[in-house]
N, C-alpha and C positions, 0 to 999 in steps of 0.2 A: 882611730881610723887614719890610714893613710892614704890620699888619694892625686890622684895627674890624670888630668884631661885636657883633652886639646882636639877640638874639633872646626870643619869647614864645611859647611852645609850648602848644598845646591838651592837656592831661592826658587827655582822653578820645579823642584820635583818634591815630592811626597812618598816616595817609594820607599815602603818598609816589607820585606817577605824572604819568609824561613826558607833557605837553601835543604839545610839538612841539619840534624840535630843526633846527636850521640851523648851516650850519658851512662853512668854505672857506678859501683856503691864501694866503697873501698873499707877496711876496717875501723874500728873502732870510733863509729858518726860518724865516718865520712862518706862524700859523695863526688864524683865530676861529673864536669859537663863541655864538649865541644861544640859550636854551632856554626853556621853559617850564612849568610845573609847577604840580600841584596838591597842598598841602602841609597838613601839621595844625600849622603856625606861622601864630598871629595876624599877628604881626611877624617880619620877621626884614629884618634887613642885616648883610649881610659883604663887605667888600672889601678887597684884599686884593693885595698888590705885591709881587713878588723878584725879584733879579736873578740868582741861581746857583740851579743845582736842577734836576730835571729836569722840563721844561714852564716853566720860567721866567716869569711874565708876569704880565698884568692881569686879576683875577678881580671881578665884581661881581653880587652877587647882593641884589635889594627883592622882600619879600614883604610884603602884608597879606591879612588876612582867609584865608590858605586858597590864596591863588595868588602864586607869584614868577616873576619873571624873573630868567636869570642870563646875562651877557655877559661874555664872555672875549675876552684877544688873548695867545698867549704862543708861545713857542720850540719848535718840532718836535723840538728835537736833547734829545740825554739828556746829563747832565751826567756829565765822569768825576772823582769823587772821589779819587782818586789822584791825579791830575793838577791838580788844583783849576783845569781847564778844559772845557769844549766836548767833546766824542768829533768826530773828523775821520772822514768818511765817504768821503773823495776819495780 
């Protein structure tokens, strides 16, 4: 996994809530997702990369002032740790 975070959080607010959410299936396991949000972080970045795991993918999330966007692209399938591969659905 690779990951960057850097976040500044408003000590006086608690506000977390979904602007809007968008989302759809791309080929072969894949999925995205866009959202939006109203947050009590001045700042915040996290982005964010694995290849094993379950949802596998690319996570990125820019906020200022109180509002972020976050876009993702990752793997629909769940990982099997015993296997140290993929779960087979076929």
């Amino acid at each position: 996994m690779m990951l960057l975070q850097f976040s500044i959080d408003n000590p006086w607010s608690d506000r977390w809530k979904t602007l809007f959410f968008k989302n759809g299936l791309l080929p072969k396991h894949k999925a995205w997702e866009f959202n939006g949000y109203a947050t009590h972080q001045i700042i915040d970045i996290d982005v964010r990369l694995t290849f094993k795991g379950d949802h596998a993918g690319l996570h990125m999330m820019f906020g200022i002032f109180g509002y972020a966007l976050e876009f993702g692209v990752y793997d629909t399938r769940h990982w099997d740790y015993e296997k140290d591969k993929w779960q087979d659905y076929d």
